[in-house]
C-alpha positions in Angstrom: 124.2 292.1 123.4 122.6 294.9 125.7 122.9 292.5 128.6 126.6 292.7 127.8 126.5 296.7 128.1 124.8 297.0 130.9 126.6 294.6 132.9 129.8 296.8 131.9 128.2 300.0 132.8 127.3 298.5 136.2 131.0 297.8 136.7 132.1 300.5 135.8 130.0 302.5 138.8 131.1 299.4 141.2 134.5 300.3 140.4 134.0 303.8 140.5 132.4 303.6 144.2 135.4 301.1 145.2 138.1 303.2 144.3 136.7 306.3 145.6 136.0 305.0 149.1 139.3 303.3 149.1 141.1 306.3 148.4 138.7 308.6 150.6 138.5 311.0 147.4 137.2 314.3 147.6 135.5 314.4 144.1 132.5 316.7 143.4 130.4 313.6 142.5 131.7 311.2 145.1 131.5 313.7 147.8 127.5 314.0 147.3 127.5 310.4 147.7 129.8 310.5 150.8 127.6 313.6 151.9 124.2 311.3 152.0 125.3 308.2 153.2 127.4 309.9 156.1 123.7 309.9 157.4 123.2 306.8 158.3 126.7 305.1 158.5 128.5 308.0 160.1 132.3 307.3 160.0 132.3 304.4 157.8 131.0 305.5 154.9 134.1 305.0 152.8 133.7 301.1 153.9 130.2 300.9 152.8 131.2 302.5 149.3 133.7 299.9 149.4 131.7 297.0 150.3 128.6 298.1 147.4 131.1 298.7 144.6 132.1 295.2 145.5 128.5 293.7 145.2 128.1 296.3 142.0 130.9 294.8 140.2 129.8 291.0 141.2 126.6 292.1 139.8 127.8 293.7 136.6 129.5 290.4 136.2 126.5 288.5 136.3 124.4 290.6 134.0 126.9 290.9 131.7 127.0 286.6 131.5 123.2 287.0 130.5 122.1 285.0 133.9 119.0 286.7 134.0 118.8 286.8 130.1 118.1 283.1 130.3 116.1 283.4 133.3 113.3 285.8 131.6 
C-alpha cells in the first residue's frame, strides 16, 4: 500500500513539471526551478522540465505497480 502512495506522489510532481514547462508558467515555485536549471540548459529549460516530468510520471507508474516491491 505505500508503494501505491508514493508512486502517486511521484506523478503528481511529473505532472506538475510537465504542465509547467509546457505552459512556460511563471509560478513562484516553478520559477526557482526554471531559475536553476537555466544554468545549465540555457534556453531549453522548459523542454527539459517537459522531458523529466515525463520520465517522473513513467516512474511514478512503475512504483506505484509495486515493481521494485517484488524486486526487494
Amino acid at each position: 500500500m505505500p508503494h501505491i502512495i508514493s508512486g502517486i506522489l511521484v506523478i503528481l510532481a511529473g505532472l506538475y513539471l510537465f504542465i509547467c514547462g509546457r505552459l512556460k508558467s511563471e509560478g513562484t515555485i516553478y520559477s526557482l526551478f526554471v531559475a536553476r536549471s537555466r544554468i545549465l540548459w540555457k534556453d531549453n529549460v522548459h523542454v527539459f522540465h517537459q522531458v523529466a516530468g515525463v520520465m517522473m510520471i513513467i516512474f511514478g507508474i512503475v512504483v506505484a505497480a509495486g515493481v521494485f516491491q517484488r524486486l526487494f
